[in-house]
C-alpha positions as CSV (number, residue, x, y, z in Angstrom):
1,X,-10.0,-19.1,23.7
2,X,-13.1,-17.6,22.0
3,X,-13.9,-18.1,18.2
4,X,-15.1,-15.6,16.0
5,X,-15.7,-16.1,12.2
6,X,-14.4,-13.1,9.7
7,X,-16.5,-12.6,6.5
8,X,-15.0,-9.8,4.3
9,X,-16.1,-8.1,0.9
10,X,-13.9,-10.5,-1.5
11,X,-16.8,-12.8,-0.7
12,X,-18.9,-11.2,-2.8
13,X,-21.9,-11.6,-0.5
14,X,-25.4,-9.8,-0.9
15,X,-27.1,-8.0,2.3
16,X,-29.7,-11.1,2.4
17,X,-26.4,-13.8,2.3
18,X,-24.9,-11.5,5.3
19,X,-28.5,-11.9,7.1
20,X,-28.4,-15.4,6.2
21,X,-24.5,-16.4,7.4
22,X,-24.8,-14.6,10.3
23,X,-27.5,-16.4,11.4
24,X,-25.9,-19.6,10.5
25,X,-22.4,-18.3,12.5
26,X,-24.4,-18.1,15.7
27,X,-26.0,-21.6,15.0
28,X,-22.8,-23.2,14.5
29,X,-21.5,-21.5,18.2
30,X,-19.6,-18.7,16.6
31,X,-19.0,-16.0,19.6
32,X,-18.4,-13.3,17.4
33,X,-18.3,-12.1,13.4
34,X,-15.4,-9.4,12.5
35,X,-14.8,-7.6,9.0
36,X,-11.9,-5.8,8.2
37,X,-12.5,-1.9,6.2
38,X,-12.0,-0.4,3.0
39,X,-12.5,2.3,1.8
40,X,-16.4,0.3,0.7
41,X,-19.2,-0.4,2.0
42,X,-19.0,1.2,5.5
43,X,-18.2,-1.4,8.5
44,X,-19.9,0.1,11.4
45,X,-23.3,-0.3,9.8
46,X,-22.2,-3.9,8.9
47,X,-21.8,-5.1,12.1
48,X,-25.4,-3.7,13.6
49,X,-26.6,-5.8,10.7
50,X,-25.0,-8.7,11.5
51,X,-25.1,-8.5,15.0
52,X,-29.2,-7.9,14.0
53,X,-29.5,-10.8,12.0
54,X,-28.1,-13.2,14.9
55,X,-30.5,-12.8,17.8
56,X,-32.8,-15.3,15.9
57,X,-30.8,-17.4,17.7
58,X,-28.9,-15.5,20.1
59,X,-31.2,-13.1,22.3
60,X,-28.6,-10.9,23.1
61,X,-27.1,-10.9,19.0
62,X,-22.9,-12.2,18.6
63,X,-20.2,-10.1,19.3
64,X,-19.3,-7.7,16.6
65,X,-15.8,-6.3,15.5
66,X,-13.9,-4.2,13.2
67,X,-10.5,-5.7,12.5
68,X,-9.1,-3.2,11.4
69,X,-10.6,0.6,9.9
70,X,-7.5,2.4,8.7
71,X,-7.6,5.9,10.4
72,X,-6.6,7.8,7.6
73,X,-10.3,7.2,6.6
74,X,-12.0,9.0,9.8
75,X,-11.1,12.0,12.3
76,X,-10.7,10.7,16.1
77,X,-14.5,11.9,16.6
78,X,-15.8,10.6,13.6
79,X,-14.8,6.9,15.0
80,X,-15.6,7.6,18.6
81,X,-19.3,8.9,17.0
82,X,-19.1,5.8,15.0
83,X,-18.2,2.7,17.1
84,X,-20.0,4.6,20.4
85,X,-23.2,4.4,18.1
86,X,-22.7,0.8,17.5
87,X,-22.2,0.1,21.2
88,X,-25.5,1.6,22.0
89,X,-27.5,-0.4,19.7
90,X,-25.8,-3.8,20.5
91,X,-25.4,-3.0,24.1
92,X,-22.0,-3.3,24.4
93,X,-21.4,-6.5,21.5
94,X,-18.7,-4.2,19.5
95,X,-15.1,-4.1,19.2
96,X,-13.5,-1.3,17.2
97,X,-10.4,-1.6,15.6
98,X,-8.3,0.9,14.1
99,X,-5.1,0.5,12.4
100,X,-2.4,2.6,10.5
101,X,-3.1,0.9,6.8
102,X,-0.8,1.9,4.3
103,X,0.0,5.2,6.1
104,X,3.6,4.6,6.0
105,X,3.2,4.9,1.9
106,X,3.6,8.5,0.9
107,X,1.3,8.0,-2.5
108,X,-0.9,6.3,0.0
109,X,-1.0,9.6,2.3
110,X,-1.4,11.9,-0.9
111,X,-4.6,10.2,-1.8
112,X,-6.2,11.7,1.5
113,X,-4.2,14.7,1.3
114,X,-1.8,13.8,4.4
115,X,2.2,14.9,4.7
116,X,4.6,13.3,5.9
117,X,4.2,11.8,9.3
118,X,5.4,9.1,11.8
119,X,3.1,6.2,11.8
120,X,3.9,5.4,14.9
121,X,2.8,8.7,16.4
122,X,-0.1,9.0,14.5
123,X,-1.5,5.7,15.8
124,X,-1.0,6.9,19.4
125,X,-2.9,10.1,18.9
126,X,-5.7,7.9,17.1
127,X,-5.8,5.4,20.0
128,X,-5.3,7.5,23.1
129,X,-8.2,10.2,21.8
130,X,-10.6,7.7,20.8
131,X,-10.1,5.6,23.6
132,X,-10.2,8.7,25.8
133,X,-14.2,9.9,24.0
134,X,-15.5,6.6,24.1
135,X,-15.0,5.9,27.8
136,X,-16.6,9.8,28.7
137,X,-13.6,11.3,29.2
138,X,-13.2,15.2,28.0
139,X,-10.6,15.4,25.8
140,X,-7.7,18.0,26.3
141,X,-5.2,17.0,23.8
142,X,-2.2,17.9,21.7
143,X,-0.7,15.2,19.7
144,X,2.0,15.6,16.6
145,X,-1.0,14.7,14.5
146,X,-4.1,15.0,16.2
147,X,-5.5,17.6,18.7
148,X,-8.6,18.3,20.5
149,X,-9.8,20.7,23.1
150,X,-12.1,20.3,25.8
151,X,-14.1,17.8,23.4
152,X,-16.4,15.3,24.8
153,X,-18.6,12.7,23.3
154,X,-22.0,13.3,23.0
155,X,-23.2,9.9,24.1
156,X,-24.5,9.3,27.7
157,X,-24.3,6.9,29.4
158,X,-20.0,6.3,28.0
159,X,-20.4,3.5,25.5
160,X,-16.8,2.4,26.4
161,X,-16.4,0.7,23.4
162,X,-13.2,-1.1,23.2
163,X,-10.3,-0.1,21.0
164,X,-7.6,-2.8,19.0
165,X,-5.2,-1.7,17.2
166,X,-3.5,-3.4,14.5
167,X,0.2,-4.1,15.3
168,X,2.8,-6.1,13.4
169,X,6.0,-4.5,14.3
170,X,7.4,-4.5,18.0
171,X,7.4,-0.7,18.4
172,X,3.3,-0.7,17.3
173,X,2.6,-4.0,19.8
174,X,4.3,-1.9,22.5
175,X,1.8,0.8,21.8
176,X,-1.1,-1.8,21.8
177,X,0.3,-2.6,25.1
178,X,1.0,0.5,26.6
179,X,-2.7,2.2,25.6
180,X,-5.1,-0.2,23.5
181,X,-7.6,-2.8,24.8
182,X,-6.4,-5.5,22.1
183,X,-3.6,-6.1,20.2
184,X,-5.5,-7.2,16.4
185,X,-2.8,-9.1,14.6
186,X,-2.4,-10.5,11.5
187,X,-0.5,-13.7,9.1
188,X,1.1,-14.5,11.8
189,X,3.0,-18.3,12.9
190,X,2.4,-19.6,16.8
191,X,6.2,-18.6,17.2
192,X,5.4,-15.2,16.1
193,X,2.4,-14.7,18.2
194,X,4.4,-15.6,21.1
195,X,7.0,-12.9,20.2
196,X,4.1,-10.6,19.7
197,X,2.7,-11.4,23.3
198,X,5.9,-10.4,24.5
199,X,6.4,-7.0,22.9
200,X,2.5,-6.4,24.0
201,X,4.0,-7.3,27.3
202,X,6.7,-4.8,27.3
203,X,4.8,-1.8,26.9
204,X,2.4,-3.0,29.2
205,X,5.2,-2.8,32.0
206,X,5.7,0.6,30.4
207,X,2.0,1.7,31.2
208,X,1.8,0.1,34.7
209,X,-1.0,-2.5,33.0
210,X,-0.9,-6.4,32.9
211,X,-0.7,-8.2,29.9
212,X,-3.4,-9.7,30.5
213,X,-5.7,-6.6,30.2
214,X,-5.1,-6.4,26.3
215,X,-6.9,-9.4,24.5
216,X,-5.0,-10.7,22.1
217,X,-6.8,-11.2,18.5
218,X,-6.1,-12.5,15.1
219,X,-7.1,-13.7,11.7
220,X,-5.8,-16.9,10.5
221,X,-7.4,-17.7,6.9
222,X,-9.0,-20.6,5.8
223,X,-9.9,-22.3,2.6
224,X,-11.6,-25.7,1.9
225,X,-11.7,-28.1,-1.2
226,X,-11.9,-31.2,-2.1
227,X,-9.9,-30.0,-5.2
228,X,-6.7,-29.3,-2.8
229,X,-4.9,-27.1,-5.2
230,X,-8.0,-25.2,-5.9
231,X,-8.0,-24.6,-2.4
232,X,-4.2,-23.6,-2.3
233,X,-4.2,-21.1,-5.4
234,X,-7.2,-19.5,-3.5
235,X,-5.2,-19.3,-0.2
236,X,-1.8,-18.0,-2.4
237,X,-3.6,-14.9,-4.4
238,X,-5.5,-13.7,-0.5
239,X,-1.7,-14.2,1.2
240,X,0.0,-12.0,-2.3
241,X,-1.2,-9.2,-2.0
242,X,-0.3,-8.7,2.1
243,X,2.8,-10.7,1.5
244,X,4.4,-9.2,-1.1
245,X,2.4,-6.2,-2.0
246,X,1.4,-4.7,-5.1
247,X,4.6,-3.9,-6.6
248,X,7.8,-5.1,-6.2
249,X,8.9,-3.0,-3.2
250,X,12.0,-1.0,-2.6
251,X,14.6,-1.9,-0.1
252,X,12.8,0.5,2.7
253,X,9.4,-1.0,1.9
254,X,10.3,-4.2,2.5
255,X,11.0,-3.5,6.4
256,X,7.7,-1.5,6.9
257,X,4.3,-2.7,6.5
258,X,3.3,-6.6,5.8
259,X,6.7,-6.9,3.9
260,X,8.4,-6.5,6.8
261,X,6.5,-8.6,8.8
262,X,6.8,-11.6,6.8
263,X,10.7,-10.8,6.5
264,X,10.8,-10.9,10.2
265,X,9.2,-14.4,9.9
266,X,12.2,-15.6,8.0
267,X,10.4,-15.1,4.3
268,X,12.9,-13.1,2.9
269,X,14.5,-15.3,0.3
270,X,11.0,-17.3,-1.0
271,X,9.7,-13.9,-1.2
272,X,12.9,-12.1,-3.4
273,X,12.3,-15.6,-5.8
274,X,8.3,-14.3,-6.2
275,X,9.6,-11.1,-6.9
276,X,12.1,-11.8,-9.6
277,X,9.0,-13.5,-11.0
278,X,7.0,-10.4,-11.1
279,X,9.7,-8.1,-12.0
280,X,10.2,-10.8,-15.6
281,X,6.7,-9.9,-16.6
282,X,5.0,-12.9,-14.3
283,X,1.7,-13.0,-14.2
284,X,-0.7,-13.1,-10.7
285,X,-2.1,-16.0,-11.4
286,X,1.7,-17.6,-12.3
287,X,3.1,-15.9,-8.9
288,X,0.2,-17.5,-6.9
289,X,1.0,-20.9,-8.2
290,X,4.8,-20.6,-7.1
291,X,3.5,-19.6,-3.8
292,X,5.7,-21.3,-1.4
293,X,3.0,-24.0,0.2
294,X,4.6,-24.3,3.5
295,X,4.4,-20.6,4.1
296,X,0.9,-20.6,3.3
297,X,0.3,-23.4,6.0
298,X,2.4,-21.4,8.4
299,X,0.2,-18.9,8.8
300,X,-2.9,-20.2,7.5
301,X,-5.0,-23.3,5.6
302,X,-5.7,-24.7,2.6
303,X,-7.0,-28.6,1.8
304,X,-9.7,-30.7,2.7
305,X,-12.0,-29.7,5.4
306,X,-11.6,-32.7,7.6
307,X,-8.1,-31.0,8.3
308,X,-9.2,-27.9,8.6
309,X,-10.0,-27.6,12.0
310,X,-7.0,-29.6,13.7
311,X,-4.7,-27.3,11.9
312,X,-6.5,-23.5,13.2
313,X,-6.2,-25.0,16.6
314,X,-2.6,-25.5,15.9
315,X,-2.2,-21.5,14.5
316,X,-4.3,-20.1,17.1
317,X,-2.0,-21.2,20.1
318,X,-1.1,-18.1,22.3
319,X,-4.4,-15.9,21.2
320,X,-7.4,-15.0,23.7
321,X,-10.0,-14.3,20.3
322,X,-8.9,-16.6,17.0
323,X,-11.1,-15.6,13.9
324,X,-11.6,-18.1,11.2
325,X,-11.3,-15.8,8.2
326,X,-13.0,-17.3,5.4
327,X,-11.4,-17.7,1.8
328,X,-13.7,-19.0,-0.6
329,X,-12.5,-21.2,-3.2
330,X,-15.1,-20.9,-5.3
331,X,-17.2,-17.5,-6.2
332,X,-20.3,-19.3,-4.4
333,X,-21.6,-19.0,-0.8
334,X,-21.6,-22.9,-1.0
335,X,-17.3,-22.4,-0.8
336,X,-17.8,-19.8,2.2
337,X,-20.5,-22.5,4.7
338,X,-18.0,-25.4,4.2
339,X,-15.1,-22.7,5.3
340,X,-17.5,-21.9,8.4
341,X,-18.8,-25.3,8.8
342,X,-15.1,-27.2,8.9
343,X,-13.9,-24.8,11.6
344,X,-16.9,-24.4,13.9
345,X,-16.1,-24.1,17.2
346,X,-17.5,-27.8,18.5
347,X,-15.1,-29.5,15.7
348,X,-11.7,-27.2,16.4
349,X,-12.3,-27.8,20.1
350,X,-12.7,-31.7,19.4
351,X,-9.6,-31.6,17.0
């Protein structure tokens, strides 16, 4: 299993402290650093910064990721332009992944001037056209929301960047499985990334592929205090807003998206108590301290960083690429190097 280490904006980190931790990532054995995207500061240039700042150390710079870009955000060429670029530069040290976001969300697909549309088929235009200009194919293609014609990729030699795409749900793990090079998951229990592996599997048999070709990656958050329940609020208000989103969902959002996901984890009843909360007027901070505390150790880590490491071996079972993602519990960089520090790669392999 290879180790990556996700730093994302909430960190609140300046260009010279991404220099500076990306450096110390490789120096701590680190293979790889992975951001997730908003709709900020833009990701691909992020990661030929990182991956820049690491060859200090590492002559041929870390891996670099993007887990996940929602495609609402970019056209199918605009990404292929994109992570092909990135490729170039680090000589093949990029992984791109894409993912549907809040797609699902009509208000979500008004903001960008979308209709209504399946998710599910949306992704698999995304995927098999950007997949398709990335490894030099020309592109003949007609999709329910995508289509190109006789398009090509300007780019020579093919960067053949891979492509992840973020899947939760069995029918979008089947179509990491049947098309994508990695399945990018997320706030997910060892059980559940078993029953991932297995839907990946599935449409795998679809495609005539082996399971094995499709790398299997997630984030599993981590946050380290001496003050434990420091730590554990921390951990509660990063797991809130995925968990139980940002309103108290209707009876159809709660089997799409993260919602549903947790549900299918067996959630549903601790979550329905956090949302009685909300809907009486309860504040964030109140919701984050009923957090359930086993769920948060489920799928993730908060305490003392001599545990710390023991405990992401234990949540990465069943992955080929386990990212620590750091949550700080403390607005300093000091909170976000004893993260990186407690789960370097020498110490989780020891644990």
């Amino acid at each position: 299993m290879e180790i990556g280490i996700g730093l994302d904006a909430s960190l609140g980190m300046t260009w010279a402290d991404q220099t500076e931790l990306s450096d110390e990532s490789a120096k701590l054995g680190y293979k790889s650093i992975w951001t997730p995207e908003g709709n900020g500061v833009d990701s691909f240039h992020l990661c030929v910064q990182r991956w820049q700042a690491t060859r200090s150390t590492v002559a041929e710079g870390l891996g670099t990721g993007i887990g996940v870009s929602p495609v609402m955000y970019r056209t199918p060429l605009s990404f292929a332009m994109a992570g092909g670029t990135v490729s170039q530069i680090t000589g093949g040290k990029f992984v791109m992944g894409i993912g549907s976001g809040a797609s699902y969300r009509p208000k979500s697909r008004r903001v960008v001037g979308l209709g209504r549309l399946s998710t599910l088929a949306l992704m698999r235009d995304y995927v098999t056209v950007v997949r398709g200009l990335v490894n030099g194919d020309e592109v003949n293609y007609e999709g329910e929301t995508v289509t190109l014609r006789g398009m090509s990729l300007g780019i020579s030699p093919a960067p053949k960047t891979p492509v992840y795409l973020g899947a939760l749900g069995p029918r979008m793990l089947e179509l990491a499985g049947e098309l994508a090079d990695g399945a990018s998951l997320n706030w997910c229990t060892p059980e559940q990334i078993a029953w991932s592996r297995e839907r990946v599997a599935d449409g795998a048999a679809k495609a005539g592929r082996q399971p094995s070709e499709i790398n299997m990656t997630e984030y599993i958050r981590i946050c380290v205090d001496d003050d434990v329940d420091a730590a554990r609020i921390a951990l509660a208000k990063a797991t809130m807003t995925y968990a139980l989103g940002q309103t108290v969902p209707t009876e159809r959002e709660r089997q799409l998206g993260y919602r549903g996901h947790f549900e299918r984890m067996g959630y549903t009843e601790q979550l329905a108590e956090l949302d009685q909360m909300r809907t009486r007027g309860a504040s964030a901070d109140e919701v984050a301290a009923a957090f359930p505390a086993d769920l948060l150790l489920a799928v993730g880590y908060f305490g003392k960083a001599d545990g710390a490491a023991a405990h992401f071996k234990r949540l990465s079972e069943g992955l080929d690429t386990s990212i620590v993602r750091v949550v700080a519990a403390r607005p300093n960089i000091d909170s976000v190097r004893a993260v990186m520090t407690a789960c370097s790669p020498d110490k989780v392999a020891a644990a």
